[in-house]
C-alpha positions in Angstrom: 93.7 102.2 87.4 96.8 102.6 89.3 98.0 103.8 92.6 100.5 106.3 94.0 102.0 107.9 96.9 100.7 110.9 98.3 103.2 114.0 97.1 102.9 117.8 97.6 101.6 117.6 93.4 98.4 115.7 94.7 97.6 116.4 98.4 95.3 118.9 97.8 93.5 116.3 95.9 93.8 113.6 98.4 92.4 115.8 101.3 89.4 116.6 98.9 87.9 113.4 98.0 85.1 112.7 99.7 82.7 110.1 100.6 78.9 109.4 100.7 76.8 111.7 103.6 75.8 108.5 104.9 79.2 106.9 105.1 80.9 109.6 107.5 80.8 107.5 110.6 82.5 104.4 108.7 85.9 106.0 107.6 87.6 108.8 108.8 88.7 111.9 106.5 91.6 111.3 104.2 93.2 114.2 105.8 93.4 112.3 109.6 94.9 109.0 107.7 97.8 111.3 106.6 98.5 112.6 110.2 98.2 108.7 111.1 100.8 107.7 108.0 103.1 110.3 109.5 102.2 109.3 113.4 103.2 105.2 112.3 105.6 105.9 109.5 106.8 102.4 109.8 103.4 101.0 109.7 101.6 103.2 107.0 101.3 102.4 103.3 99.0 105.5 102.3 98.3 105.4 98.6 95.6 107.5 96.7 93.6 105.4 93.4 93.7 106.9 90.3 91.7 106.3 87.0 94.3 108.1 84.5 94.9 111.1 85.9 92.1 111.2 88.0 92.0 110.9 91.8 89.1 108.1 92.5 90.2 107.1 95.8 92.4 106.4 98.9 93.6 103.5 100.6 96.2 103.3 103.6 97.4 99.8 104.6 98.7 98.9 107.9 102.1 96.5 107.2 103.2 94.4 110.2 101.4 96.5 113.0 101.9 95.1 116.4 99.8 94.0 118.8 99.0 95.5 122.3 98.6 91.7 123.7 101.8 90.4 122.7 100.9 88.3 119.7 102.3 88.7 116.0 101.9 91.4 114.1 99.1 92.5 111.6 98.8 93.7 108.3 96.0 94.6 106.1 93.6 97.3 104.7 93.4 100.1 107.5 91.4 102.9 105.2 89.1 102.5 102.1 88.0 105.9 100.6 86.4 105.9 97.4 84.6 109.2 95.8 80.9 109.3 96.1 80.3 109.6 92.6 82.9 106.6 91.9 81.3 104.5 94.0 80.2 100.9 92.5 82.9 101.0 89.6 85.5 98.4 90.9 87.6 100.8 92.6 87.5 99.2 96.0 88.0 96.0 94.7 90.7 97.2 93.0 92.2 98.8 96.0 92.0 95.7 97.5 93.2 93.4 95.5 96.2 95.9 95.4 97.0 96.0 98.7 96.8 91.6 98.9 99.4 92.1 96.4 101.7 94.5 98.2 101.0 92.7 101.5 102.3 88.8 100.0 105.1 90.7 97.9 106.4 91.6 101.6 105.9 87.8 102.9 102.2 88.3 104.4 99.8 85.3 104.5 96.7 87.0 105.5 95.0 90.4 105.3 92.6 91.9 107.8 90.3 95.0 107.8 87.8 95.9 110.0 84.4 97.2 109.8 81.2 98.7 111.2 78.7 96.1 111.8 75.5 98.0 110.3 73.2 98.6 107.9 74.7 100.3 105.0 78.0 99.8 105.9 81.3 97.5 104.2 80.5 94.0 105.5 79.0 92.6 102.3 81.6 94.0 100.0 85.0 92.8 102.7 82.3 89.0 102.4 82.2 89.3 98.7 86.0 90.0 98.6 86.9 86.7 100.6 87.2 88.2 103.8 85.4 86.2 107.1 85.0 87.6 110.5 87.5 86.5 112.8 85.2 86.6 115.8 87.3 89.2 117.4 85.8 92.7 117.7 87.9 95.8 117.6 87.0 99.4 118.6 83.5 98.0 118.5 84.2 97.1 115.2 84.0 93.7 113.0 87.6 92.0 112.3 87.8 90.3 109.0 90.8 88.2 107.6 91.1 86.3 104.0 94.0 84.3 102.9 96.4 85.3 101.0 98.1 82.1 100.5 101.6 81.1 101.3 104.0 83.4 100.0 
């Protein structure tokens, strides 16, 4: 497994992948990450997940992303996309775990993510990955953090 940046050889690839039918309303399209990526190009780590040459996934981290109230930045996991039929092979965890190590290779101490508090949805996987609500809620959304230790 590896990842790599999105590139005019593998867009059309990246903007296919697709999700479960009953995991639409927890991520948004691969396609509206890019148009975010290029809205916050300072912010936006977009990377798709490959198995060999295959695309498995997509992941887009947010790196240092400021705060409306004034307090220190933010950087974590912003989008999770893994292929419906590559669900459940450790690709998310992988993505994951990638991202922690990108985010402490640029100083970070913690990583957050958010998600959907419902049946079906992330929260058990973000739990089994280390990451703890925060107690803040976000776009109606859970906020998560875990440690990444000190860098």
């Amino acid at each position: 497994m590896h990842l790599a940046e999105v590139t005019p050889d593998n867009f059309a690839a990246a903007i296919a992948l697709r999700i479960r039918d009953d995991q639409q309303d927890l991520v948004a399209p691969v396609v509206k990450s890019l148009a975010e990526a290029y809205l916050y190009p300072d912010y936006a780590w977009p990377r798709l997940i490959y198995d060999g040459d295959q695309v498995v996934g997509f992941l887009m981290a947010f790196l240092n992303f400021p705060r409306d109230d004034g307090r220190e930045p933010r950087s974590g996991l912003w989008r999770l996309n893994i292929a419906a039929d590559h669900q459940g092979q450790g690709y998310g965890r992988f993505a994951v775990q990638e991202v922690c190590a990108e985010l402490r290779r640029r100083g970070a101490t913690e990583a957050y993510v958010s998600w959907e508090p419902r049946a079906g949805g992330p929260e058990p996987f973000y739990r089994r990955l280390g990451f703890r609500p925060t107690g803040e809620i976000m776009g109606g959304q859970t906020v998560g953090v875990l440690s990444l230790g000190v860098p």
